[in-house]
N, C-alpha and C positions, 0 to 999 in steps of 0.2 A: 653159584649165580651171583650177580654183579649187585650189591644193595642197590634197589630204586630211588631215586630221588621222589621227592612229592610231589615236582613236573612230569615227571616218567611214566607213574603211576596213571591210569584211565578214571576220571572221573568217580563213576560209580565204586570202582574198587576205591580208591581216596574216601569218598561216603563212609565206606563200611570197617575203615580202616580209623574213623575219628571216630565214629558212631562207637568202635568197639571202646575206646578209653572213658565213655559216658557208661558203659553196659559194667555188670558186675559189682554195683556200688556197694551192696552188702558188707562185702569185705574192706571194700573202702574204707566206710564211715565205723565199720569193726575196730580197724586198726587204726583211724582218727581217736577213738575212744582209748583205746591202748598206747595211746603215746600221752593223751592228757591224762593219762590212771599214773605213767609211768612218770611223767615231770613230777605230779603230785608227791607219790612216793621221793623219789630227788630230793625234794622241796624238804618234805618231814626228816631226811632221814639229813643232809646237809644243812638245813636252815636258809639257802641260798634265795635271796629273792628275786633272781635272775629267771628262774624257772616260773615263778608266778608270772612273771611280763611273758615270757614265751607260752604258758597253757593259754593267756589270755589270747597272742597269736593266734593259738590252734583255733582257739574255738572261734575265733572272727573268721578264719580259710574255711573250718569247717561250715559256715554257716554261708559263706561266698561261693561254697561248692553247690553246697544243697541247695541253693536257690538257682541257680546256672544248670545243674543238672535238672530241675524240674521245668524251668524253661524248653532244654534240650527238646523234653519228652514231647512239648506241647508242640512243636513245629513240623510244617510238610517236607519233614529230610527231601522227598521226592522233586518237590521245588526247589531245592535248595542248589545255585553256582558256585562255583569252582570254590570263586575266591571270598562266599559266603561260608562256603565249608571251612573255609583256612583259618576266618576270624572263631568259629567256632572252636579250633585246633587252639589258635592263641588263647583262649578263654580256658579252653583245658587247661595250658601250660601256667598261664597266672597261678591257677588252685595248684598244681602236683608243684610245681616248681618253689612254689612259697611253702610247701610241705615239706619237701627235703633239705630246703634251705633251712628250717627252722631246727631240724631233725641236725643236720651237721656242724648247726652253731652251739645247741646244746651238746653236744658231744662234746667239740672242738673244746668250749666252757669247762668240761667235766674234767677233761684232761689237763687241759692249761692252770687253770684258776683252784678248782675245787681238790682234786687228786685225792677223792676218798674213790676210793675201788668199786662199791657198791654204786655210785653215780657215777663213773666211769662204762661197770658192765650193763648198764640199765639203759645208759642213753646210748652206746653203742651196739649192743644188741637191737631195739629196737629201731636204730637206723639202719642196720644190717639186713634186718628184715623186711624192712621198706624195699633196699635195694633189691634182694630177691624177687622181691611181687614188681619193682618195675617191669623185670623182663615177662612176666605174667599178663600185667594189665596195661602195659605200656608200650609195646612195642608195635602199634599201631603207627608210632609217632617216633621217628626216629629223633629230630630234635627233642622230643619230651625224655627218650630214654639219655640222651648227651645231658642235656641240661640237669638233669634229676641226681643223673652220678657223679655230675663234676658239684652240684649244690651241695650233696650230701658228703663227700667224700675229702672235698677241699676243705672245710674246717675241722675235718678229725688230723688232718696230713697238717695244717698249722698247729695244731695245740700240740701233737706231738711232736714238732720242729723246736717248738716254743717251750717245753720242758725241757730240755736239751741231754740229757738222757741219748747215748750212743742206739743203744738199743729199740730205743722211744723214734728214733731216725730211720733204723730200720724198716721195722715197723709201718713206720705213715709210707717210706719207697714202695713196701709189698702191697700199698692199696694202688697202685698203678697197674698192675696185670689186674686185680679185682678190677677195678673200671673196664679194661681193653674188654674182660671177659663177655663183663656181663654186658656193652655194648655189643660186643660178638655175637651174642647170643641172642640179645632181642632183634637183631637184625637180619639173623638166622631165622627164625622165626618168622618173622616179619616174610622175608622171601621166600620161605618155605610155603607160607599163606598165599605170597600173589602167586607165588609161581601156580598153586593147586587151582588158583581162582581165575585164574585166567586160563587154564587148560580147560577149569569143569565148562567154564562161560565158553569157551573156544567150542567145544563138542557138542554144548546147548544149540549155537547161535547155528554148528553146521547140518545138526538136524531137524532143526525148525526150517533154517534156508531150503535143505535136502526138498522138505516134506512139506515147503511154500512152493516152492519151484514146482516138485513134483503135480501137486493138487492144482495149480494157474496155468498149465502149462494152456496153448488153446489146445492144442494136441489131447490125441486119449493114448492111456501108452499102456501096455500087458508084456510084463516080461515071465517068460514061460522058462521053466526048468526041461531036461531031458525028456521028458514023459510031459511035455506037453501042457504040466501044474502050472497053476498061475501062482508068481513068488509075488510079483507087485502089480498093482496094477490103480491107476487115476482115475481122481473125481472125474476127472472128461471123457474118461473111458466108458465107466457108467454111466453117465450122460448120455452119449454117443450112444452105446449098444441098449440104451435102461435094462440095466441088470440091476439096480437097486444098491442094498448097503453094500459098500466094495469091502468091510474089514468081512462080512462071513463069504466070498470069495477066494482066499484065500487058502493055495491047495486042491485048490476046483481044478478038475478038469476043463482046459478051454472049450472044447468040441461038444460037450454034456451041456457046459454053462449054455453057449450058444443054442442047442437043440433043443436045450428043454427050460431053458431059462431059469433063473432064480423066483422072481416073483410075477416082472413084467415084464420080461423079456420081449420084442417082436419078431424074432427072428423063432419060430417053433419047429416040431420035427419034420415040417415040409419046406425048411433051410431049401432055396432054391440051387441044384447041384453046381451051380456054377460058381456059388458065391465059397462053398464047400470044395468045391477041384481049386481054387485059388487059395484059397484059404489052407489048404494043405500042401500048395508047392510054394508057398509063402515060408511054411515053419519047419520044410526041407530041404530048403536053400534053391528050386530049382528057378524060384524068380523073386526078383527083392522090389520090385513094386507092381502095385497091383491099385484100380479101381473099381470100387464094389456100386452096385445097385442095388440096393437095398428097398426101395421104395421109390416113388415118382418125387417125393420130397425129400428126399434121404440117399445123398450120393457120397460114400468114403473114400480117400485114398490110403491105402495101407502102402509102410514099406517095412522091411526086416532086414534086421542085423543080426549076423547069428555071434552066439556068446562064445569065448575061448573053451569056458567049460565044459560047452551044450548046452543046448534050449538055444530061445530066439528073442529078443526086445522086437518087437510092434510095437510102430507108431504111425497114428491114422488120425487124420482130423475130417472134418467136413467138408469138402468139395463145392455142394450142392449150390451155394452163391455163385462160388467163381464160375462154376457150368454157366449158370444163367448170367454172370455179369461178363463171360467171354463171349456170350451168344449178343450179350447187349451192346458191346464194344465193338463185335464187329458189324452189326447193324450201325454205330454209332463212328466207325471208322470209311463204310461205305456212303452212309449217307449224309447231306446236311442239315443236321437238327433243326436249322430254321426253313427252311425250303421245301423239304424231304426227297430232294433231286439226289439224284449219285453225284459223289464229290470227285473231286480231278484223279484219281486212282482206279477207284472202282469203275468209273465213267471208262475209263482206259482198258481196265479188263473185258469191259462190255464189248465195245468196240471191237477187241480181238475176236471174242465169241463171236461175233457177227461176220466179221470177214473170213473166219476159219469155217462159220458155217455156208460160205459161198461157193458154189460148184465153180464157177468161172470165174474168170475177174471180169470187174465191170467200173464205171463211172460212180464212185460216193462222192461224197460230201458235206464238208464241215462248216457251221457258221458260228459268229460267236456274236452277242449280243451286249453292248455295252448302254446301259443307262444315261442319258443325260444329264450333266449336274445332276446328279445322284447328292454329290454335297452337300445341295444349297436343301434338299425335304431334311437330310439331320442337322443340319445346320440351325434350318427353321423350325420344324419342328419335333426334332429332337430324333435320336437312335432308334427308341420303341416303335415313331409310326414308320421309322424309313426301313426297319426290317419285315411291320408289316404289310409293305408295301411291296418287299422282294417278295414274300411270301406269297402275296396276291398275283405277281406277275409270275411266279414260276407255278400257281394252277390253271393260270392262260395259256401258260406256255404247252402245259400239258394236255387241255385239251385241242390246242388249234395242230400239234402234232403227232395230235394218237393215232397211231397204226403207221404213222411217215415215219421218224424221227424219234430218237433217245437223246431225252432230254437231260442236260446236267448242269451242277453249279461248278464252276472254275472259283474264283475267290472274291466277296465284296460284290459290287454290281455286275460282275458278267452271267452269265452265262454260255451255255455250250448247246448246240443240237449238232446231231450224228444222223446223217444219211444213209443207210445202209443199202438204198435202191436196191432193193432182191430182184423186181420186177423189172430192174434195167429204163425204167422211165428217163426221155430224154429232155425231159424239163423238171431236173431237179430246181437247177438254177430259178427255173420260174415258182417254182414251190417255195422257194427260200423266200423270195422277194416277197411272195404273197405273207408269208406268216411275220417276215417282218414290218409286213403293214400294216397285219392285222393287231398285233401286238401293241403298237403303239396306241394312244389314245385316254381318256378320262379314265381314273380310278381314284376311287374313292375310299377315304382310311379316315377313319377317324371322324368323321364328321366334312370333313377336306376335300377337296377336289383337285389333284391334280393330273394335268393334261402333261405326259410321260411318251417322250421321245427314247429311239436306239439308234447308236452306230453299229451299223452292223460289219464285220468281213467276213468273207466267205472264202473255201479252198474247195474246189472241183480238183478231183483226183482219180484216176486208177488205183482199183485196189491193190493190187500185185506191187502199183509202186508207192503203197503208204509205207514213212517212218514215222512211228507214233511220237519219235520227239522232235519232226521237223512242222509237223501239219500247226500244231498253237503258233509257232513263230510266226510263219507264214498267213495265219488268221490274224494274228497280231497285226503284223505288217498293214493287213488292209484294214482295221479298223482303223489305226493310226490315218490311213489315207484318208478314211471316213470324218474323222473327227478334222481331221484339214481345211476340209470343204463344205463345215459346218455341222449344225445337228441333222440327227434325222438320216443321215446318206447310207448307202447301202455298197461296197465294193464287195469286186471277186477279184481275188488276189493274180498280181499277172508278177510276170517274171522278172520286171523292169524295177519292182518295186524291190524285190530281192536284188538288184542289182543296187539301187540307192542306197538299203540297209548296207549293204558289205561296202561300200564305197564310204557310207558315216562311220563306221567301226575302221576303216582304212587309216580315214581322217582324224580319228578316235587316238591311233597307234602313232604317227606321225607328231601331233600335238603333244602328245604324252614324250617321244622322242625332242620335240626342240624343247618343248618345257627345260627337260632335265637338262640337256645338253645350253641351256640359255640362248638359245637361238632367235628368237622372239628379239624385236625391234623395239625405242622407245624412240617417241616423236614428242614436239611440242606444241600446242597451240596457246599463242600470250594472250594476256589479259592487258588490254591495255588502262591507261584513264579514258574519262570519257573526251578529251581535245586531242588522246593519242599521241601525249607527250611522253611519255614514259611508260614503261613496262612494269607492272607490278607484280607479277607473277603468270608461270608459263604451267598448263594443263599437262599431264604425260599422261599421252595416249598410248597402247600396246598394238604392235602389227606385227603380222606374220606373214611372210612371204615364202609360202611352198616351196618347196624345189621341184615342183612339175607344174602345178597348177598352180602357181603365181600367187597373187595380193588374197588374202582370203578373207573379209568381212570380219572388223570386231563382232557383230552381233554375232555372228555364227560362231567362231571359235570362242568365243566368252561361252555362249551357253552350251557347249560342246564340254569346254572345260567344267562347268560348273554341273552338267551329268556325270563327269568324270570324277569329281571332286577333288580336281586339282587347282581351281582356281588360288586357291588360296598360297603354292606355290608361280603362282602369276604376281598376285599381289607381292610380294618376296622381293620376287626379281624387279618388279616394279619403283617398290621402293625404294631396292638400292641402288640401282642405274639411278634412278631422278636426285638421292640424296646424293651421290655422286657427281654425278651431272650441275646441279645447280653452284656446287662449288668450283664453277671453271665460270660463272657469269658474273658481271658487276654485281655486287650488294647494295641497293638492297634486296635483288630479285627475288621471287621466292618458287616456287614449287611446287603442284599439286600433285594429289596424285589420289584417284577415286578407290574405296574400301567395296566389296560385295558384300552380300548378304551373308554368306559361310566366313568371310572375315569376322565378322564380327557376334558370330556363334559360342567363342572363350574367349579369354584375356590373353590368350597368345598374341596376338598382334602391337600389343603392348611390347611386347619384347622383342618382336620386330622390328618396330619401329626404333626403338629406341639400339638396339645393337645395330642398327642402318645408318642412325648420325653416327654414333660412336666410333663407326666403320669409319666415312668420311668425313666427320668432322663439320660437319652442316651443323650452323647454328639452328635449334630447335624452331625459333621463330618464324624462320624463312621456310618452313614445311607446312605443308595446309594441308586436310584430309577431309575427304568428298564422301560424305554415306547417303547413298540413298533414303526414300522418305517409306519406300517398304522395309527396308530392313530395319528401320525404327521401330516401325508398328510392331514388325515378329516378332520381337523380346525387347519390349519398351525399358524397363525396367533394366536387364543386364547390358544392353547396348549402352543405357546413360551412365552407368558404371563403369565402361571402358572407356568412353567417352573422357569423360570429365578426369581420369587418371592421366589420359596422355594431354589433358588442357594443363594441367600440371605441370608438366614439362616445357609448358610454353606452345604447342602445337597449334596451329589454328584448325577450327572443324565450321564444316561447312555442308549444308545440305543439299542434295545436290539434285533436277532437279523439279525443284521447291513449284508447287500449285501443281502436279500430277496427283498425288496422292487422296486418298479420299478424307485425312483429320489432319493437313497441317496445321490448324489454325489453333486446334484442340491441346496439343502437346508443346506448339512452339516455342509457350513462354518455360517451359519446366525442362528443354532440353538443353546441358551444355555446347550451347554452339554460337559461334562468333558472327559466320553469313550464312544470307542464304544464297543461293545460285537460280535465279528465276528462268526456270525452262522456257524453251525458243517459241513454244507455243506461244506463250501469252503476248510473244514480240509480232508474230507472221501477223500482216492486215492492219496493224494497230492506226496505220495512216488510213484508211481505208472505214475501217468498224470503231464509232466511237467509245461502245459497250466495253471492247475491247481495252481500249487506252483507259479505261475509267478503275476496270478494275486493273489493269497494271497499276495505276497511281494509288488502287486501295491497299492492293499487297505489298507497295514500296513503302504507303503511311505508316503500317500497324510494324512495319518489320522496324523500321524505323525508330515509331517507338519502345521496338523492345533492345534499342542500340544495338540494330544488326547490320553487318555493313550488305551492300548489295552488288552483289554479282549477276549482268545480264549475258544470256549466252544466246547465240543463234542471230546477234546482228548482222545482217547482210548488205543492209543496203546503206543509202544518204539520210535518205527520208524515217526511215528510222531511229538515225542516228540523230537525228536534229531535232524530234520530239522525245528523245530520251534526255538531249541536253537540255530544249527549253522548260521542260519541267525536273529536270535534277531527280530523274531515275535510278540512277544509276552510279555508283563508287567505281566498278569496274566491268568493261565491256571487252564481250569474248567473241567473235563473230568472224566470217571472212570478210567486214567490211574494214577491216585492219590488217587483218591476216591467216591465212591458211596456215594449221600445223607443222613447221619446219624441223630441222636436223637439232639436235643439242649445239653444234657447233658455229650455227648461225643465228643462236639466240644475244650473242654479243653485238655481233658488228649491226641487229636490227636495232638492239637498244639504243647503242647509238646514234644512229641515224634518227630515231626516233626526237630524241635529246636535241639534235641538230634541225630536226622540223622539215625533215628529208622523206618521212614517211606520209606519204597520202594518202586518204583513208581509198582502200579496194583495187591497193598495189600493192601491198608486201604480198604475194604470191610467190615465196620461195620455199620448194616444195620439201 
């Protein structure tokens, strides 16, 4: 085996292996005494006073030892790190190392200098003898056994060098296999020890694991020899069957154990025959799992493995939970814990039962119940009363349709009732409407009173022609109709509505189609100055022109896209048509181009933008971006962080617009942004309503002084235009009283003309 190093070695064996060079001092401090007996003698019999300075030596080592070993004694080895242990090892080697060193200079002395024979064989015998006991008491420490033989060894091999003496040469070469040796050997030794101490520690740790493992298992385990003896068997097993001490087990008959028990067995000789018929084609291979009844508290599953030798290992834990926590789950999978209505599954299997229990087919019907602002009760006041308030309305629910109707929860504020008309009644429809009226109304939670509206849809059907996964859609559909035409409504689903659904999903697939393929339009609408001499920047609008059904409304495909969640490849294509675009106009024009709400949900758009100039070449300046004052508020915080990164760049930002929202006034001064854009509202009447004009001039003042420049949009008329100038409202005006949205193409020759004082205001109409 390979010598260990003293990294190699495992901690505790390192312990036991320095600990061993402290142990056996006896003989130690024996032979300390025997080297100062022997200098003495030297001393008398040579006269040499070289031997008195070295007993003095000994006896200072011998006194540095003994106090370092009683040290030793005093400390928690068991505490004791790694590289505590090691200083301790050094502390050995100081004492043995200064012992053999002393031991091979008196020698080395005896030979060189002295050369009486008598202190020759004196101090080399008793160095001699030193070396033997290192491989004894020193091979714990493989440096201590190097260091010891080369201290003691190298001053005998100079003095004999040093008498020069042919033979005297010899001599000190043949202590070179003595060293090899006896290093050989203590380190023979040494591995001889780890090797033993690591196998007996190996065999320890695998039958304590064995016999840990075994005793925690949760399982009870009985493994049975050919005849049925019990060879082993766990603490969980006894638990499990209380059979008591498992070691007097041992040997037992399992069938005996079980009938007649140890001490307290529950199972006696009226072992019910079932548990017994299983229990015996268990441990004859005829079935390898098995559940037992033991008791109304007390459910086992057993299985068996049968052994190469014969016999059988059983192994069985307690059931009895999972019985009751499967019984609970599926209580808990059928119904809704808050409600205790059947949830959308189980509601579905009901339903089946009920139509399978139908001799004929006949007219059912489905309604679904949507809550109004259901929102604004957790909103206000908070989740706990707004689920006791579902709670409250689904034991309305159940009484105003006991004996009609199977009542369920779908998910959140709906709910579900199921028609099953047995009786064939021809006014289910009238029945529905009724419990939807009744349902509505005062409920009280909390102390609170709220008055609680439903949208209701309904699906009249044959039953022969229900698809259980088409009837929700189609409920769907007319709640949506409901919620249309405000709170409170009640639809029954007609056919036409399924024709609008597949006709938006048509629309849905189409948009998704130009998207990709960039088909979509960009238009421009200018901003002029307020005299309409120049153009300071042009709005890019998006249009989509169908290929069957024609011009199709921003509002509609923007929020078409944004169910889709593809706007944000709108804005894309947006910005690089515009960034491109704007570099075919005079300079300094600039560019707008409006961000949505899902824009500005990550920092990607940051990288859009800016790989948009980089594409064309657009000065950063000449680019202005539009965010709405909702998509502020949604993520105030990470929205001014994208923000202010692309102001960075040079970008202008601009809100866009600005007085719709419920806190512009709150956030305005702490967001990076350059203008605002004052929505057209606050322009319509303003000749007409003074209220009106007052607060335009108040949201021009305060924007004003937050050095924001001001963008009016929505001027249409003269009169408008003439109280925006006489009070200096306005930096930049956006309206058809200058000009209607045109082509990229003819944003040139208007600036122009513009320049030229060729443009009147509520004639540029070039479309």
């Amino acid at each position: 085996m390979k010598a260990q190093s003293t990294k190699a070695v495992p901690t505790d064996v390192y312990l036991s292996f320095v600990s061993s060079l402290f142990g056996n001092r006896q003989t130690l401090f024996t032979g300390m005494l025997v080297h100062i007996l022997t200098y003495v003698a030297v001393y008398q019999k040579s006269g040499s006073v070289f031997y008195l300075w070295l007993i003095a030596v000994f006896s200072l080592i011998c006194l540095f030892r003994i106090y370092w070993f009683m040290k030793f004694d005093q400390i928690d080895k068991a505490a004791l790190r790694r590289d505590e242990i090691a200083d301790w090892e050094r502390i050995y080697l100081y004492g043995g190392v200064a012992t053999t060193t002393v031991l091979g200079v008196g020698s080395g002395y005896a030979i060189a200098v002295i050369q009486d024979p008598f202190a020759e064989l004196a101090c080399i015998a008793v160095t001699m003898a030193s070396m033997v006991s290192v491989v004894g008491r020193n091979f714990g420490s493989r440096l201590a056994v190097n260091l010891q033989t080369a201290t003691a060894s190298l001053p005998i091999m100079i003095g004999c060098l040093m008498v020069g003496d042919l033979h005297m040469v010899i001599l000190s070469i043949m202590l070179l296999p003595f060293m090899l040796t006896t290093r050989k050997m203590a380190n023979g030794v040494r591995d001889f020890l780890y090797k033993n101490v690591i196998i007996a520690r190996e065999n320890v740790l695998i039958a304590e694991t064995f016999d840990t493992a075994l005793n925690n298992m949760t399982h009870g385990l009985l493994m049975l020899d050919p005849q049925n003896r019990i060879e082993v068997i766990n603490r969980k097993a006894c638990e499990l069957l209380n059979l008591g001490d498992r070691y007097r087990l041992k040997n037992c008959d399992l069938d005996v154990v079980l009938r007649y028990g140890v001490r307290h067995t529950f199972v006696d000789g009226s072992m019910p025959s079932l548990i017994q018929r299983q229990l015996a084609q268990l441990m004859d291979g005829t079935i390898s799992r098995a559940i037992m009844q033991f008791s109304e508290d007390l459910v086992l599953e057993f299985s068996a493995s049968r052994r190469p030798e014969g016999g059988v290992v059983l192994i069985f834990e307690d059931v009895t939970a999972r019985v009751r926590a499967d019984r609970k789950i599926l209580h808990m999978v059928r119904f809704d814990s808050l409600t205790g209505l059947p949830q959308r599954g189980y509601f579905a299997d009901l339903v089946k039962d009920q139509i399978a229990a139908r001799k004929k087919s006949g007219e059912i019907g489905f309604m679904v119940l949507d809550v109004d602002e259901f929102k604004h009760v957790n909103d206000m006041k908070g989740h706990v009363t707004g689920d006791r308030l579902l709670a409250e309305i689904a034991h309305r629910l159940l009484k105003l349709a006991a004996g009609e109707a199977i009542v369920g929860h779908l998910v959140g504020d709906q709910f579900v009732l199921f028609f099953p008309n047995l009786e064939e009644s021809p006014d289910i429809e009238r029945r529905m409407r009724a419990i939807h009226a009744d349902i509505a109304g005062q409920y009280d939670i909390d102390g609170t009173s709220f008055a609680v509206t439903f949208c209701a849809g309904a699906v009249l059907i044959e039953s022969a022609e229900l698809r259980m996964e088409e009837w929700q859609i189609k409920a769907d559909l007319a709640v949506f109709e409901s919620k249309s035409r405000g709170k409170g409504n009640f639809t029954v689903f007609a056919q036409e509505m399924d024709a609008r659904y597949i006709e938006r999903q048509r629309l849905k697939t189409d948009l998704k189609t130009a998207v990709e393929s960039d088909a979509l339009q960009v238009v421009y609408q200018p901003m002029f100055v307020p005299d309409g001499s120049r153009i300071a920047c042009c709005e890019a609008l998006s249009r989509w022109t169908h290929p069957e059904k024609g011009a199709i409304p921003p509002n509609i495909f923007i929020q078409i896209a944004e169910e889709m969640g593809i706007v944000t490849d709108i804005t894309r294509f947006m910005i690089r048509t515009a960034c491109r675009d704007c570099t075919t106009w005079p300079e300094p024009i600039g560019v707008s181009v409006n961000l949505s709400v899902l824009d500005l949900r990550n920092d990607d758009i940051v990288k859009t933008v800016l790989d948009a100039l980089a594409e064309s070449g657009l000065d950063p300046r000449r680019l202005h971006l539009e965010v709405t004052e909702s998509s502020l508020i949604e993520e105030l915080a990470a929205v001014s962080l994208i923000l202010e990164d692309l102001r960075k760049h040079g970008i202008t930002i601009a809100i866009d617009d600005f007085g719709t929202g419920f806190s512009s006034l709150s956030y305005l001064d702490s967001l990076p942004v350059d203008q605002v854009k004052i929505d057209r509202s606050f322009v319509r009447n303003i000749g007409e309503d003074a209220k009106r004009l007052k607060l335009l001039r108040g949201i021009v003042t305060l924007s004003r002084q937050l050095d924001l420049g001001i963008i009016v949009e929505g001027v249409e008329t003269q009169e408008q235009l003439a109280l925006l100038a006489k009070y200096n409202l306005a930096d930049l005006i956006q309206g058809y009283v200058y000009s209607m949205p045109i082509a990229s193409a003819a944003v040139s020759d208007l600036a122009e003309r513009a320049e030229k004082k060729l443009v009147p205001a509520a004639a540029a109409h070039v479309a």
